[in-house]
C-alpha positions as CSV (number, residue, x, y, z in Angstrom):
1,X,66.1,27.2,-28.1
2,X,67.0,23.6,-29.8
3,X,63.9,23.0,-32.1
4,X,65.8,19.9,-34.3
5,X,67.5,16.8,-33.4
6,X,70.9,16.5,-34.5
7,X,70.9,14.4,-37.8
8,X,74.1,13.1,-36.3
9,X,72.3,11.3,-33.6
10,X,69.6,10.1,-35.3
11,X,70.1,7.0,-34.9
12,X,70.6,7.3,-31.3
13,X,67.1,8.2,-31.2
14,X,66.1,5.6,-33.3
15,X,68.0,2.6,-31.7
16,X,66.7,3.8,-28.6
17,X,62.8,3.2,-29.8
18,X,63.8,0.1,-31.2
19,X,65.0,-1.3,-28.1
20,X,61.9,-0.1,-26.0
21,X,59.9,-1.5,-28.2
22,X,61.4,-4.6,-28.3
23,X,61.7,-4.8,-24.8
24,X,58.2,-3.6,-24.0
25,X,57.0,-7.2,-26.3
26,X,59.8,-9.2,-25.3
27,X,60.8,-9.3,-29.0
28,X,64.5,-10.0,-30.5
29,X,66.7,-7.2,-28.9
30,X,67.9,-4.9,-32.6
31,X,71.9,-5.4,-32.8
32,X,73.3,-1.5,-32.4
33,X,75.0,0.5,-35.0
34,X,78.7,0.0,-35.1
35,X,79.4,3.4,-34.4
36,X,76.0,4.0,-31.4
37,X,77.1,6.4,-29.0
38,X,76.4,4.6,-25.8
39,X,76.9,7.8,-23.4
40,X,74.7,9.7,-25.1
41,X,72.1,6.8,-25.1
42,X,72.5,6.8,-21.2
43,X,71.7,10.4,-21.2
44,X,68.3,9.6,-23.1
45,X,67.2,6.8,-21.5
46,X,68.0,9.0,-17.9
47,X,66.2,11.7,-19.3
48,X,63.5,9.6,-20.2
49,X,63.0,7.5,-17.1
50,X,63.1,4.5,-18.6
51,X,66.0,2.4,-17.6
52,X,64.7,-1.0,-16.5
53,X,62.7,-1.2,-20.0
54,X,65.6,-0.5,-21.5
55,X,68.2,-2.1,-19.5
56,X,66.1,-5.4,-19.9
57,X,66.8,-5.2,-23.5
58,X,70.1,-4.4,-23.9
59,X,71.0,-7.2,-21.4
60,X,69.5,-9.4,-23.8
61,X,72.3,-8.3,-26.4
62,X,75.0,-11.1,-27.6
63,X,78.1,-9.7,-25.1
64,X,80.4,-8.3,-28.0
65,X,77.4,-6.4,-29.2
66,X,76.7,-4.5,-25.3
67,X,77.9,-0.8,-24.7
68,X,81.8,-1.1,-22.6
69,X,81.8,-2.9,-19.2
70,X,82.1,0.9,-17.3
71,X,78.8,1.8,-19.2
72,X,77.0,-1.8,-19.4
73,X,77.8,-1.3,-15.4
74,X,76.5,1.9,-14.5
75,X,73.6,1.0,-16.5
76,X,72.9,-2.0,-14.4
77,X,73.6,-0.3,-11.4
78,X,71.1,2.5,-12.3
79,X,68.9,-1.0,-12.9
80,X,68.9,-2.4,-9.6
81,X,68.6,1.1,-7.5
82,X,65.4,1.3,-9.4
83,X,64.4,-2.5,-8.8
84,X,65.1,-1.9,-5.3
85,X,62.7,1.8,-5.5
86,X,59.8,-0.2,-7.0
87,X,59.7,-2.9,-4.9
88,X,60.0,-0.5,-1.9
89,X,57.6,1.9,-3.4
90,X,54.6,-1.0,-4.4
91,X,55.1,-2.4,-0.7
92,X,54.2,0.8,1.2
93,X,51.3,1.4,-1.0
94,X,50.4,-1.6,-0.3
95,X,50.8,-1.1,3.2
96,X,49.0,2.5,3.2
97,X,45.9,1.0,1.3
98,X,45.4,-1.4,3.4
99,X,45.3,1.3,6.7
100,X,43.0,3.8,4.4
101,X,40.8,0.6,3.9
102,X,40.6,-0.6,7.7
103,X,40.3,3.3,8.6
104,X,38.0,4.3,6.3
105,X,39.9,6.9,4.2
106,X,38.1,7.4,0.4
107,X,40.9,7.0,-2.3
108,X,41.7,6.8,-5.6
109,X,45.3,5.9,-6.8
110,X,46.3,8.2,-9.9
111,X,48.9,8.0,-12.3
112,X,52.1,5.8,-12.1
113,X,50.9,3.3,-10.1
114,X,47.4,2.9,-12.7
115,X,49.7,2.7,-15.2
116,X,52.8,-0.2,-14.0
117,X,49.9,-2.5,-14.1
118,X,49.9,-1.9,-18.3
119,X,53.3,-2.8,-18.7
120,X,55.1,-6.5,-18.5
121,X,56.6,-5.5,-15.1
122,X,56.3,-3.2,-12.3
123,X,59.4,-1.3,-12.5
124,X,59.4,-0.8,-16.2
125,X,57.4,2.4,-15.3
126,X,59.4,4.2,-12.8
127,X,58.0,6.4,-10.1
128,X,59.9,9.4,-8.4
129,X,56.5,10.2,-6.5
130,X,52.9,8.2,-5.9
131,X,50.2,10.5,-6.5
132,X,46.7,9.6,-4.8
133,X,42.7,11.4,-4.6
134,X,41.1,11.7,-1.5
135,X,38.3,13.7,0.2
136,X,39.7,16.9,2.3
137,X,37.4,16.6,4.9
138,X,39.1,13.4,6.4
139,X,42.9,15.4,6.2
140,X,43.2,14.8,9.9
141,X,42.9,11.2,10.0
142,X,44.9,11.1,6.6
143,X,48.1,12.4,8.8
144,X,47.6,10.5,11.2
145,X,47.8,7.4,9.6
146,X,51.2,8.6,8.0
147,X,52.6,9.9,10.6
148,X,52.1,6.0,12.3
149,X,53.3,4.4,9.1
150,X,56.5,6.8,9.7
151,X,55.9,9.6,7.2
152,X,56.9,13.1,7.3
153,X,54.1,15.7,6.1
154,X,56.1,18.1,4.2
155,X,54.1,21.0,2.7
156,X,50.6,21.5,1.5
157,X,51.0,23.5,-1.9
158,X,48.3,26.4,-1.4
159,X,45.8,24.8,-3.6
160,X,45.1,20.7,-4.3
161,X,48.2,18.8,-2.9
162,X,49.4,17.7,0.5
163,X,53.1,16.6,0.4
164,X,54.2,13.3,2.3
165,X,57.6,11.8,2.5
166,X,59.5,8.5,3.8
167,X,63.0,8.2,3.2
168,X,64.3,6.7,0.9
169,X,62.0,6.1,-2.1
170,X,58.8,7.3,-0.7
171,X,57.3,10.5,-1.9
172,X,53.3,11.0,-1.9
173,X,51.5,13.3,-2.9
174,X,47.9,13.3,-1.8
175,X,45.0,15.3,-4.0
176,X,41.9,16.9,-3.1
177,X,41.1,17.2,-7.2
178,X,42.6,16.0,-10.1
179,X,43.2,18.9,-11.3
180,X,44.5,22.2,-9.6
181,X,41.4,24.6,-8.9
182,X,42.9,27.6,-11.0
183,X,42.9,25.6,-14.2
184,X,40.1,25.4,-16.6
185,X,39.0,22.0,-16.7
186,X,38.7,22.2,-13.0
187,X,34.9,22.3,-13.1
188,X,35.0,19.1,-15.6
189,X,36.4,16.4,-12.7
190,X,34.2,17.9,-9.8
191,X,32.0,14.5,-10.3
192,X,35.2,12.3,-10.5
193,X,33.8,10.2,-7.0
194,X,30.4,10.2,-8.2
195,X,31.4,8.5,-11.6
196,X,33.8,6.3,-10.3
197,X,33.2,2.8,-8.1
198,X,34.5,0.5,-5.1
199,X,37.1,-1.7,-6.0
200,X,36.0,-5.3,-5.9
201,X,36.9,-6.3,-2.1
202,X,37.0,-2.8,-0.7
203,X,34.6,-0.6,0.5
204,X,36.8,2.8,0.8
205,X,39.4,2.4,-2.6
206,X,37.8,3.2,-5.7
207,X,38.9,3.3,-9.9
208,X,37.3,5.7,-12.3
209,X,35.9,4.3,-15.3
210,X,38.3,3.5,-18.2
211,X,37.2,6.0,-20.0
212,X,37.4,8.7,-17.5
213,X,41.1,7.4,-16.3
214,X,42.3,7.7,-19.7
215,X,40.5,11.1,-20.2
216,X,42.6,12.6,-17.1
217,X,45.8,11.1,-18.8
218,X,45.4,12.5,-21.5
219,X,44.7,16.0,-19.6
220,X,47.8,15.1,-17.5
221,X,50.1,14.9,-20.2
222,X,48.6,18.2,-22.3
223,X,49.3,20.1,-19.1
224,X,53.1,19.1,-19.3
225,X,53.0,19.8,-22.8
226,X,51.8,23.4,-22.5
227,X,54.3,24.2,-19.6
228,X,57.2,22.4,-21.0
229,X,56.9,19.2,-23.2
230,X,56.0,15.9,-22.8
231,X,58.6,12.6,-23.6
232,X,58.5,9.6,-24.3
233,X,57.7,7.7,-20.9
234,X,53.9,9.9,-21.6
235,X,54.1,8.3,-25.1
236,X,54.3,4.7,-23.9
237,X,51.8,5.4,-21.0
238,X,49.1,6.4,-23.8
239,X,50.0,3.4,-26.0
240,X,50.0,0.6,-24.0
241,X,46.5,1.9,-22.3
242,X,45.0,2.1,-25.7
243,X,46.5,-1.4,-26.7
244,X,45.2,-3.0,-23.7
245,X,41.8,-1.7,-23.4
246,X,40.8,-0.9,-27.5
247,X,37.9,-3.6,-27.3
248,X,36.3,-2.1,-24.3
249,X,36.9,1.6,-24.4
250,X,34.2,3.3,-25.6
251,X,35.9,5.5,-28.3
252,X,32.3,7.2,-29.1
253,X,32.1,8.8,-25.5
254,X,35.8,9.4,-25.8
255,X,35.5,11.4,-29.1
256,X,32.7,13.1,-27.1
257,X,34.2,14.4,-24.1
258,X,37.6,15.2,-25.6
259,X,35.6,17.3,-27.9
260,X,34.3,19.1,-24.4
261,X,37.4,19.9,-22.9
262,X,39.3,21.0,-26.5
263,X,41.5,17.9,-25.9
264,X,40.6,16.2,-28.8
265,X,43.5,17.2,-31.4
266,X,45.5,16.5,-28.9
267,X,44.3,13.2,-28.0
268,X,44.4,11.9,-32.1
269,X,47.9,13.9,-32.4
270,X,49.8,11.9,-29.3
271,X,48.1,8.7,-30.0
272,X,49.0,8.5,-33.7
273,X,52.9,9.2,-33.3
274,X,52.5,6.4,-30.2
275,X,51.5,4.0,-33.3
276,X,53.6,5.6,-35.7
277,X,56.7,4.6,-33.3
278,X,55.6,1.5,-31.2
279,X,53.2,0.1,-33.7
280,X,54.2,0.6,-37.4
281,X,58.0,1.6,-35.9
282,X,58.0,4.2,-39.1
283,X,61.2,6.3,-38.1
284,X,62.0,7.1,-41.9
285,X,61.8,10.8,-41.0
286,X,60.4,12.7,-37.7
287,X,57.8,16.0,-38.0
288,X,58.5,19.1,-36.2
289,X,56.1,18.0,-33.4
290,X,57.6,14.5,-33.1
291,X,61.2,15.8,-32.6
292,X,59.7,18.2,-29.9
293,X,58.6,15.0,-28.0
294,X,62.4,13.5,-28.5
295,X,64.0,16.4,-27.4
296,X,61.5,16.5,-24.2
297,X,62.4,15.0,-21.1
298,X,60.1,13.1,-19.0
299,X,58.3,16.2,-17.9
300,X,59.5,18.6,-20.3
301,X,62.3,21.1,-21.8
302,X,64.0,23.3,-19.3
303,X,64.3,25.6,-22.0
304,X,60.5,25.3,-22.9
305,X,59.3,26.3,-19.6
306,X,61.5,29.3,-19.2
307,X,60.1,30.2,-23.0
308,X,56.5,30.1,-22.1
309,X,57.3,31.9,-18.8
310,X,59.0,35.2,-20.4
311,X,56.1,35.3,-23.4
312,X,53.7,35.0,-19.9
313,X,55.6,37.9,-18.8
314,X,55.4,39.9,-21.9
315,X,51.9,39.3,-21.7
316,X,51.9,40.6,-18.5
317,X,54.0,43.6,-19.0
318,X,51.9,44.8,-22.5
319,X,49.0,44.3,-20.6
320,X,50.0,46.8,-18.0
321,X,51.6,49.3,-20.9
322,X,55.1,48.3,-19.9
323,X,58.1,47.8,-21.9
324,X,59.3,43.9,-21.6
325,X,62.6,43.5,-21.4
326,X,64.9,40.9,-20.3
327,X,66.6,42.5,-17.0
328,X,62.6,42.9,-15.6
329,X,62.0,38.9,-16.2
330,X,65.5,37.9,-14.5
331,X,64.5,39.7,-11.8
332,X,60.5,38.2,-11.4
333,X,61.8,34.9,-11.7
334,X,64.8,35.4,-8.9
335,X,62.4,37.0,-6.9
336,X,59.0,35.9,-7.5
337,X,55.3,37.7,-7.1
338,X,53.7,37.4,-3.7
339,X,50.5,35.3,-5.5
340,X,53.5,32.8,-6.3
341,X,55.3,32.6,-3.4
342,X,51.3,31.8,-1.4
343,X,51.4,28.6,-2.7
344,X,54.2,27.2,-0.8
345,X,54.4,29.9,2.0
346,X,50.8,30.0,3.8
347,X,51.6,32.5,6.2
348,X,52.0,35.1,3.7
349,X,48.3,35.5,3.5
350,X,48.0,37.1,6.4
351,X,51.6,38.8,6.9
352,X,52.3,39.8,3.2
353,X,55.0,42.0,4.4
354,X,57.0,39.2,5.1
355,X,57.8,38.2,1.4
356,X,61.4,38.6,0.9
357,X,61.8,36.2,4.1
358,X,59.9,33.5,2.3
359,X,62.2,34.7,-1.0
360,X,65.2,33.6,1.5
361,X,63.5,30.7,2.6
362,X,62.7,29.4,-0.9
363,X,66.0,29.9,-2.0
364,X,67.8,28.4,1.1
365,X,65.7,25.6,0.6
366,X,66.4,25.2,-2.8
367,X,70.7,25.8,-2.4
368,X,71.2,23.5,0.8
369,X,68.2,21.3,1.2
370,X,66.7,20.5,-2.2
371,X,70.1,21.2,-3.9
372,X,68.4,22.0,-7.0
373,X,69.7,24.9,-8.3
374,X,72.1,25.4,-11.5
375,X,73.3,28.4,-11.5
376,X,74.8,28.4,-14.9
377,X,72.0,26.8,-16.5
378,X,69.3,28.6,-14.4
379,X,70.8,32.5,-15.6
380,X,71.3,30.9,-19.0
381,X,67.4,30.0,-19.2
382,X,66.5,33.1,-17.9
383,X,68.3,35.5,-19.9
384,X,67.3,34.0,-23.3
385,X,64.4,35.6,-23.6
386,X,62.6,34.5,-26.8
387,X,62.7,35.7,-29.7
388,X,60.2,36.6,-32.4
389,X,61.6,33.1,-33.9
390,X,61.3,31.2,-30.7
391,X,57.9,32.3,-30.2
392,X,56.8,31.3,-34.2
393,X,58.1,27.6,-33.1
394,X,56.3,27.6,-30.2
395,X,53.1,28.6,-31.6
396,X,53.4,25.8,-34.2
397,X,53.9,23.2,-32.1
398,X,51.0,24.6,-29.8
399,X,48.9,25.0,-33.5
400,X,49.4,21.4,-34.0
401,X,47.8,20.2,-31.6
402,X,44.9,22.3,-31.1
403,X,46.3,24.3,-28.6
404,X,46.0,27.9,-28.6
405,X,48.6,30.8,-29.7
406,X,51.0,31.9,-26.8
407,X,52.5,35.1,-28.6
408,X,52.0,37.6,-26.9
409,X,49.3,40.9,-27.8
């Protein structure tokens, strides 16, 4: 498991916060390094999601000081498919709130879309997927108002979330809670609809409170942290909310609630590298937890999710007074547990016999529809199972920020 950033590509790192920043304020665009790696820039800014902020800067650049014409292309390329996704993606959700309003569906947009209206323009902050509350009990009319706005209901996941798609850009996904009703801040959003209010002009979309939006960002972001990491796109979210609403949050109720839902830590942690790199742009040296967040990808580490999930398995296996080992979490990850393997396959509630079908589905799914699968990679993830040493890094990072110890007993 990688737990440093190269020293060597430092300033990769570095030029790349620069430029965000920059961009994010419309400031003077940094000149590069004379000897930036522009590939390996692409390859951060794709792993971060964040190519229009930074495309806008670098196109700001004097010409002789811009990455080659093949890269400076494929960069502006990458631009416009994204222009063309946000524009497409802010009209139909348009277009869907407007039919929720005349039709009398309750919602609450979440997420991305909150958040584009923080930054200088819309398709700064990319979407791959629209995530929206509603109340269960009006499911029936919900899909039937996408399946007339040309939407195809794909799945509903077994527990908060039903899946709806419209080719190209358009992936929604539509919850019944904010948070999934196996985790243990479930109880703390039950009241979400109570505490939140109409929309001026509407009568059926509603906004929680400041407080309470930034509350559940802040829970969204430590529940990608604990499964895999967190990067920078979750950074700039958290900044730019706090930047634009400092003088009317109410930091007391804030302090308060975090304090509640052992988020606190976390909360101070996140926000104070957000000003450490946006605000004071201090990058003399990064901390064990900051290169963590560099080496994250939007949503996380591949390698960090596979980590946690063989010290769950440990767990698991010590529990039950079984030797771990590595050939016995290969196999539960290739072929997962029935509770698993519920939450996308519905029928196997009542015909659990039929679980290595749904194994077959799954992975058909995943080899010739989804088209998701790395073989190499995937093995390679599977089969290092941490160490003693990878589990002490872990635990650090998870120390940090007031989360608790994964190792297992």
């Amino acid at each position: 498991m990688k737990t440093h950033i190269n020293p060597k590509e430092k300033k990769e790192y570095v030029y790349l916060l620069r430029v965000l920043i920059a961009s994010l304020y419309d400031r003077e665009i940094p000149l590069p390094p004379s000897d930036l790696n522009w590939q390996f820039i692409i390859q951060l800014v794709n792993y971060n999601t964040c190519m229009n902020l930074f495309f806008n800067g670098i196109s700001k650049l004097p010409e002789e000081y811009r990455p080659n014409e093949e890269i400076y292309s494929e960069m502006q390329n990458l631009n416009n498919l994204f222009l063309t996704q946000d524009i497409n993606q802010m009209y139909e959700l348009s277009t869907l709130f407007e039919e929720f309003e005349k039709q009398g569906v309750y919602f609450i947009p979440l997420k991305g879309y909150v958040l584009k209206a923080d930054y200088p323009q819309s398709d700064f902050r990319i979407m791959t997927d629209s995530d929206i509350l509603f109340k269960e009990n009006q499911i029936d009319l919900v899909k039937r108002i996408y399946r007339s706005l040309g939407y195809k209901f794909e799945h509903f996941d077994n527990d908060n979330q039903y899946h709806f798609k419209k080719e190209p850009f358009i992936y929604i996904e539509m919850h019944t809670s904010l948070v999934n009703h196996k985790d243990e801040k479930y109880a703390y959003f039950l009241d979400i609809w109570e505490k939140s209010h109409k929309k001026e002009n509407y009568n059926y979309y509603y906004e929680m409170t400041k407080e309470d939006y930034y509350i559940f960002l802040i829970e969204h972001a430590s529940n990608h942290f604990k499964i895999g990491g967190i990067g920078l796109r979750q950074l700039i979210d958290i900044y730019l909310f706090n930047k634009k609403y400092e003088k009317v949050l109410d930091y007391s109720y804030l302090t308060t609630e975090f304090e509640k839902i052992d988020l606190l830590v976390f909360e101070q942690k996140i926000k104070n590298i957000a000003v450490k790199w946006f605000e004071k742009q201090d990058f003399s040296s990064f901390s064990l937890l900051e290169e963590f967040i560099l080496l994250s990808s939007t949503l996380g580490r591949f390698d960090v999710t596979f980590a946690n999930k063989s010290i769950e398995h440990k767990q698991a296996m010590l529990k039950n007074n079984k030797k771990p080992s590595k050939i016995k979490f290969l196999i539960s990850q290739i072929f997962p547990s029935k509770e698993n393997m519920k939450k996308s396959y519905l029928y196997l509630n009542k015909f659990s016999f039929l679980l290595p079908i749904s194994w077959i589905q799954m992975w058909g799914k995943r080899i010739f529809i989804s088209r998701n699968v790395h073989f190499k990679r995937g093995l390679k993830s599977r089969m290092d199972y941490i160490d003693e040493k990878g589990e002490e890094y872990l635990n650090n990072i998870y120390s940090e920020v007031g989360f608790k110890e994964k190792t297992p007993d």
